[in-house]
C-alpha positions, 0 to 999 in steps of 0.5 A: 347137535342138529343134521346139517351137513356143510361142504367147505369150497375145497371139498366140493371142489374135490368132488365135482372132480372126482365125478367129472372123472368117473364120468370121463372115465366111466358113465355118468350112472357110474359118477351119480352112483358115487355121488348118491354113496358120498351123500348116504356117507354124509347123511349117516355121519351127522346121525353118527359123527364119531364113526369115522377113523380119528385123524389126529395125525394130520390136523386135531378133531379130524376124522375120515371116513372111507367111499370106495378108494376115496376118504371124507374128511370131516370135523364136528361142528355145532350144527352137525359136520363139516366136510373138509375135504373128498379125496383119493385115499392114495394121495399124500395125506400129510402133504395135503394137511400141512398145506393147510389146504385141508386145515379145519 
């Protein structure tokens, strides 16, 4: 397996929201900061691609893994991992699964 972490179009969808909010919300510093975690997360999870939580409950070979109140979800692939979708760990995560927007 090689370090390639790939973003799918829903995925950074979601986080382009999530740092346009913490800037509004927040500052810009506070949304880059967020932003340099999330990539520190990604970066650690093509070293380490079983770390995350086992998400098997909303769609097989899914796992998350945890940035402040938001969860990455993610799968293994060939090349490294795929980051299926960056959301609020208070969404309903079932409704999100069965939608298929989050599907693998």
């Amino acid at each position: 397996m090689s370090n390639i972490c790939r973003f799918t179009i829903p995925a950074s969808r979601d986080l382009e929201a999530i740092i346009d909010y913490i800037a509004q919300q927040s500052s810009i510093d506070r949304s880059e900061a967020f932003l340099k975690q999330v990539n520190a997360k990604c970066q650690r999870l093509t070293q380490f691609p079983e770390m995350g939580r086992k998400r098997d409950e909303l769609a097989i070979g899914v796992r998350s893994l945890p940035v402040e109140s938001h969860l990455i979800f993610y799968r293994s692939i060939t090349e490294g991992i795929e980051i299926l979708r960056v959301v609020s760990g208070y969404q309903d995560l079932e409704a999100l699964f069965e939608n298929g927007d989050a599907q693998p």
